[in-house]
C-alpha positions, -999 to +999 in steps of 0.1 A: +432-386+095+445-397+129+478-402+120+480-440+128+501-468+110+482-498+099+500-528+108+515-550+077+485-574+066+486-605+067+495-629+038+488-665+028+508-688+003+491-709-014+510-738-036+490-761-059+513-792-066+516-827-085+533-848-069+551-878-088+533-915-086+549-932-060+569-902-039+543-892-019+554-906+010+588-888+005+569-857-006+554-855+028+589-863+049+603-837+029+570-812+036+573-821+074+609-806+075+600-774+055+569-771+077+592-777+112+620-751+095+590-726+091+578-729+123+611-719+140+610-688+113+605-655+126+564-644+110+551-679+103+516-687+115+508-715+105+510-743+075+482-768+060+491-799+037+458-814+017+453-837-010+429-837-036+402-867-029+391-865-068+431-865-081+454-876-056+484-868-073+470-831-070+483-813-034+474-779-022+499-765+010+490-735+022+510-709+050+498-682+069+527-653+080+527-621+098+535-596+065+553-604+032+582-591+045+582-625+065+577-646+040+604-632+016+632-636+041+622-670+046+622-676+009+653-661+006+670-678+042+694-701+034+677-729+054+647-728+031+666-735+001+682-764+018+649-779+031+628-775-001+650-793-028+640-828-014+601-818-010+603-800-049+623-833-061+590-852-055+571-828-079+559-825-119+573-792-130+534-782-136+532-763-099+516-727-092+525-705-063+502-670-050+504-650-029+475-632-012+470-606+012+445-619+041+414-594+039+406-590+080+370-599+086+347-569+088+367-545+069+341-536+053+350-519+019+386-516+024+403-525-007+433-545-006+468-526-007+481-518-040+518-532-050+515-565-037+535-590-061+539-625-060+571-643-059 
């Protein structure tokens, strides 16, 4: 053992949405200003915003940040709360959220940390 400290790993966020018929163009206003407000967040990496070409009602938004501890104090910062109501107004109630630890490429066998929870 050499004594060192990993670094956190990194997670993703992965949101699979419905968006209601005719708000999609005030679904993605309202994503652009949750995106912009996570990009000013201390640990975000990056965001993606896709829609489904076989059910375009069906959206997938995924973010990239440093360590969960990132992404919790964002979901918890009062800004986010703020920003997200009008983006979550434009959705059906039908919407799934994970979280997943990025696996580092080349690790080989190492298993992913234990105690990861999603929020």
């Amino acid at each position: 053992m050499t004594g060192e400290v990993s670094a956190p790993a990194r997670v993703r966020v992965v949101r699979l949405l419905r968006v209601r018929e005719g708000r999609e163009a005030d679904f993605v206003d309202a994503y652009e200003g949750v995106r912009d407000g996570a990009k000013r967040f201390p640990g975000h990496l990056r965001e993606q915003l896709c829609r489904s070409v076989d059910d375009p009602g069906r959206w997938l938004l995924t973010s990239e940040w440093e360590s969960l501890d990132a992404i919790k104090r964002w979901r918890t910062d009062p800004d986010h709360t703020a920003l997200v109501g009008p983006m979550n107004a434009c959705l059906h109630d039908d919407r799934w959220t994970g979280v997943f630890e990025i696996v580092p490429e080349g690790a080989g066998d190492r298993r992913p940390r234990r105690g990861l929870t999603s929020m």
